[in-house]
N, C-alpha and C positions, 0 to 999 in steps of 0.2 A: 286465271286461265284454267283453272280446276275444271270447267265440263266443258274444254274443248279437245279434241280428237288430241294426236300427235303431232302428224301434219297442219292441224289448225295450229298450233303451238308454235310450229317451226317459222309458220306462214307470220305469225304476231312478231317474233322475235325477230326476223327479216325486218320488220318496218320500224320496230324497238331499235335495231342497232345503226342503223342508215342513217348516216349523218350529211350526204350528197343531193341533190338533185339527179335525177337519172329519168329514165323509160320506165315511167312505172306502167304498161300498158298489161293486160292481162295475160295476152299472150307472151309477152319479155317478161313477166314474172313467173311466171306459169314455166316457161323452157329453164328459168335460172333458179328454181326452187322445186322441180320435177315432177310437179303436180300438174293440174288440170284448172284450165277457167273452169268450170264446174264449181271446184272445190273452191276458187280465190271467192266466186259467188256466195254459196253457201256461207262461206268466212265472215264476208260483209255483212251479210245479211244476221248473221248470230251477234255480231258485232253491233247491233240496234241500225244501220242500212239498207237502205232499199235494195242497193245491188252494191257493185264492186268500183264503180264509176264515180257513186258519191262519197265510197268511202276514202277514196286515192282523190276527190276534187280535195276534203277535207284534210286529208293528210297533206298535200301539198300546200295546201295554205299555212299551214299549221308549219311545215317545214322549212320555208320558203321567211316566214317572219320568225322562226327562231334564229335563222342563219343572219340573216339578214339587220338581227336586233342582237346577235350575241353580244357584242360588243358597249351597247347600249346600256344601260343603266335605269332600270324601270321602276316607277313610281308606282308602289304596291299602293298607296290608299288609293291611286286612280282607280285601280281592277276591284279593289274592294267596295268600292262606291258601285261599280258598273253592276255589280253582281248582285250588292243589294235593290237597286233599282229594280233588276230584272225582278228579281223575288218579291218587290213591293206590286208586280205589276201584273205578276200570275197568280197572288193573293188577293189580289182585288178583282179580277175578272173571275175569278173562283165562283166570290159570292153575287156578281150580277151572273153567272150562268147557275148557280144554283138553284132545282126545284126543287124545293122542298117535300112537295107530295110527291115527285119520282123517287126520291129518296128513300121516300117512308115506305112509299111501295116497292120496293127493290127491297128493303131491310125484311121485310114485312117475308117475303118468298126466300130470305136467304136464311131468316130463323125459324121457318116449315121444313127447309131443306134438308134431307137424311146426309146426301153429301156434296161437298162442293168442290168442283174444278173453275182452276184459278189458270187461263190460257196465257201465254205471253212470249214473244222471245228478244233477243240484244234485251234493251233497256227495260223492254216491257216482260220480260223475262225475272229481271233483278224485282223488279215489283210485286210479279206474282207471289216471288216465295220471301218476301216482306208481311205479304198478304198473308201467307200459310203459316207462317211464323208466327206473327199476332193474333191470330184469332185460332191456330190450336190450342194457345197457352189458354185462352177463357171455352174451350168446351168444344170448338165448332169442329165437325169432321170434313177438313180442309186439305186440298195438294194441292201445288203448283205443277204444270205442264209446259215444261220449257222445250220438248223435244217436239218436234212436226211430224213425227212416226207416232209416236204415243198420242199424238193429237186424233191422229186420223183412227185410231183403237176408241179413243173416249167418245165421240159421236157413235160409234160404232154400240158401244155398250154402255154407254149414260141410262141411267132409269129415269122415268119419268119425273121421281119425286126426290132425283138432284137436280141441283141447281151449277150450269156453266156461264162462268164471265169470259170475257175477253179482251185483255188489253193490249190498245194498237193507237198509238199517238195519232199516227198518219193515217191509221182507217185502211191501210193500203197492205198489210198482211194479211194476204189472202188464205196463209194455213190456217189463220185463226177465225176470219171470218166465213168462212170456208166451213171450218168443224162448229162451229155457231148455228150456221144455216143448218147443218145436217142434221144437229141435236135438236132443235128447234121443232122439225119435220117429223123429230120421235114424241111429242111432246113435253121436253124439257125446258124447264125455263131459262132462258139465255137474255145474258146480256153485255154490250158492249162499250166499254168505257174508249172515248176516244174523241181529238179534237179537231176532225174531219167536221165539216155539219154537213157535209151531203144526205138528203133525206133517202138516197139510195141505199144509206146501212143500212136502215128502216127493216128492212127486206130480210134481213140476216138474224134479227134479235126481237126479244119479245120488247126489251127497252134498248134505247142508244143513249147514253150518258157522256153528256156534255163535257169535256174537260179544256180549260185556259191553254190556251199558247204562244208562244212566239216565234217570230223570223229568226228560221236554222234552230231553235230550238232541238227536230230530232240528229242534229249531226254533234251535238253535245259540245259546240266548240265554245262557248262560254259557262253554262250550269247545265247540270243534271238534266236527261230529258224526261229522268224517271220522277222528277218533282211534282208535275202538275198528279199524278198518278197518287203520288205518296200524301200530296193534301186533302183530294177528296179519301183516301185509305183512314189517315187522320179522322176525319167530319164522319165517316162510317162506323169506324171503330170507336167512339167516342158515345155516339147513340146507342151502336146495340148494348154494349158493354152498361148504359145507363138501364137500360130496360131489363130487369130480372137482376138487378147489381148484387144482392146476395147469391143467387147459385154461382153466377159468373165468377165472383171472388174469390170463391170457396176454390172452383176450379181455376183459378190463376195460381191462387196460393200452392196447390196443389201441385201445379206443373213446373212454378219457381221454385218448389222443396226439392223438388228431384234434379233439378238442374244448379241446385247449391252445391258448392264448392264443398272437398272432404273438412273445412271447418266448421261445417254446418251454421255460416254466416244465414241469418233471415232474411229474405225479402220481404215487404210487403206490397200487399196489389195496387198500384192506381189505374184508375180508368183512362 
């Protein structure tokens, strides 16, 4: 809960410590927490949610079969099965929505790139700065953009010869598609990772990139929503890192020396 406000904190801990069924309505949490539907919004919505509606339908369910099963006795390799399955299921529609020349040509503009923003927030948020993490360590001059203020600044002052992504599971975050479209309109190259196929992204980015999903996937009630994200980040980072594999190394090593522990233990690079 590190980059959430104080009030966002209080607002988390309220639903952390609640062990009842109650009124969860916006406005009876809003009067019994002294904030504002506003902010329970914004909450959800940093929260990887669309609003504040789906994040209280999932919490209630989630509530609702804790109480309801405390007593129960559960079969972990059940959940353990369930979970691989998923993951068998989002790695495989991976590779049927895979294009390989979208790919190459996305890579292609993201190693011309002088610099790159990486848009996201909730879930797509956690991925961006996955994204900024892995590929500063090999050379790239990368940030993540988790904030919707600082969004609406980067279309504003994006140069031409950066490169902005966007990741939105749902295709339905309009801060990010939104700072897409704007950037686009300056002539930066944008593009949109997301598992929407409305060909109305289209409109918003120079490419829309395909990602797997599944049913409730973004309400995270069984895996990560930030997976589908983090496989094709995987199949990205795996190519560029192959192409120029000496300078890249040189620069990983370089970034893992300074981020070694005072034994001065070695890392060495893999791709």
């Amino acid at each position: 809960m590190t980059d959430m406000t104080y009030v966002e904190q209080s607002i988390a801990q309220y639903f952390i410590d609640n062990q009842v069924k109650s009124n969860f309505s916006s406005k009876e949490v809003a009067s019994l927490l002294y904030t504002s539907e506003a902010t329970l919004s914004r909450f959800a919505k940093k929260c990887g949610y669309k609003g504040y509606r789906e994040l209280i339908y999932s919490y209630e369910r989630d509530l609702e079969s804790e109480i309801n099963g405390s007593q129960t006795e559960k079969d972990v390799g059940h959940f353990a099965h369930a979970v691989t399955v998923s993951y068998q299921k989002l790695i495989q529609e991976s590779l049927s929505l895979l294009d390989t020349e979208q790919l190459r040509d996305f890579i292609s503009h993201l190693s011309q790139a002088h610099q790159v923003k990486v848009l996201g927030l909730g879930h797509s948020g956690f991925a961006a700065r996955e994204f900024q993490l892995r590929f500063m360590r090999i050379g790239l001059d990368v940030a993540a953009v988790t904030d919707t203020q600082v969004m609406k600044m980067t279309a504003v002052l994006a140069d031409p010869d950066s490169c902005l992504l966007g990741f939105s599971l749902s295709g339905r975050t309009t801060e990010v598609t939104d700072t897409l479209q704007a950037a686009r309109a300056r002539g930066v190259y944008t593009a949109l990772f997301t598992a929407n196929p409305s060909v109305a992204l289209n409109a918003c980015c120079d490419q829309c990139i395909r990602l797997p999903s599944l049913e409730d996937l973004d309400t995270g009630s069984r895996i990560s929503p930030q997976l589908p994200l983090l496989i094709y980040l995987d199949i990205i980072y795996t190519y560029y890192f192959a192409n120029d594999y000496y300078l890249k190394s040189e620069k990983l090593r370089a970034t893992l020396s300074a981020l070694a522990d005072e034994r001065g233990h070695g890392l060495e690079p893999k791709p």
